[in-house]
C-alpha positions in Angstrom: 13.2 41.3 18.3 14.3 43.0 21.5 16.8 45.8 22.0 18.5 47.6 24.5 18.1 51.5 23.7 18.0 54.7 25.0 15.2 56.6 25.8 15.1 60.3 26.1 13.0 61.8 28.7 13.6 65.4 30.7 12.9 68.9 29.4 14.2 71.0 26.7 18.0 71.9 26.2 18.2 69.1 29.7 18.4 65.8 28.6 18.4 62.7 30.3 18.0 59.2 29.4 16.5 55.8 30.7 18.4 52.3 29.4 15.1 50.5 28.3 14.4 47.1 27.0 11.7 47.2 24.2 10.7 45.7 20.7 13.4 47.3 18.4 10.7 48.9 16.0 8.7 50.6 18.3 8.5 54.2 18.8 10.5 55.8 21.6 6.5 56.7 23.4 5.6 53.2 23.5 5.9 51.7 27.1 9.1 49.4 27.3 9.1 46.0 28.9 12.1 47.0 31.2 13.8 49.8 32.3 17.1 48.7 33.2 18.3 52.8 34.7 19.7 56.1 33.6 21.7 58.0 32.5 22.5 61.9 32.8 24.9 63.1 29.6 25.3 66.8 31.2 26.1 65.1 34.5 27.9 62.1 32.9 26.0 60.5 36.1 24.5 56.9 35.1 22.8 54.2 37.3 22.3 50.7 35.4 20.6 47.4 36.6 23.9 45.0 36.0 22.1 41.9 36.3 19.1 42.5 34.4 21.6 44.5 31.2 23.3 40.9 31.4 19.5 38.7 31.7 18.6 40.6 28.4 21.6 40.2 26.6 21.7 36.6 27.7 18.1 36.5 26.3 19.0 37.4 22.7 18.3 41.7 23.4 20.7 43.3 21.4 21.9 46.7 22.7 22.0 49.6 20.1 25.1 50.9 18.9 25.2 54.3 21.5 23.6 51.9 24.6 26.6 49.0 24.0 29.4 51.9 24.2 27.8 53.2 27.2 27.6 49.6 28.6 31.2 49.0 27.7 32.1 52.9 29.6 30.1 51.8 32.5 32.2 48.4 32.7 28.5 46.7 32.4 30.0 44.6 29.5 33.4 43.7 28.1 33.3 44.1 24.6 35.5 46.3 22.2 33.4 50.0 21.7 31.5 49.8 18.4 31.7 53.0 16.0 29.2 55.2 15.5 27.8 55.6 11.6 26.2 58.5 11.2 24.6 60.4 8.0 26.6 63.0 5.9 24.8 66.1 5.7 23.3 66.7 2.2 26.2 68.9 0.4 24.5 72.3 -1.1 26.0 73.4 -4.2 27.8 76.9 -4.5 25.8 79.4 -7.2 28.4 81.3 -8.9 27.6 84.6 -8.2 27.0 87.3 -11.4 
């Protein structure tokens, strides 16, 4: 199965992503089949394909959770934002001190 996902390139402390089409599984080194732009968080800047986003989606790609609320930002795609589920932080227990 395809997806739409983010993949994070740049240096330390500067991120900056590329929108990529590739096999949901694989690991973010693997080579993608597409990549469909970028996007800069510190810059907010962001620079999508439009027509090949919609080509994959049309295919049966499904776009991750963070990808499809960028695409609905970006006006790429009209769809209601999606919410973001992510892990509680294991709770650590309080010793009483003595």
């Amino acid at each position: 199965m395809l997806a739409i996902k983010l993949q994070r390139v740049g240096r330390k402390h500067q991120p900056s992503y590329r929108l990529v089409t590739a096999v949901k599984k694989s690991k973010m080194a693997a080579p993608p089949v597409e990549d469909l732009g970028s996007y800069n968080p510190g810059t907010k800047a962001a620079a999508f394909k439009k027509e090949r986003v919609l080509h994959w989606i049309s295919v049966g790609a499904q776009p991750t959770v963070t990808a499809h609320n960028l695409l609905v930002k970006h006006g790429i795609i009209s769809a209601p934002k999606k919410a973001v589920k992510m892990k509680a932080a294991p709770v650590k227990e309080a010793v009483p001190a003595e």
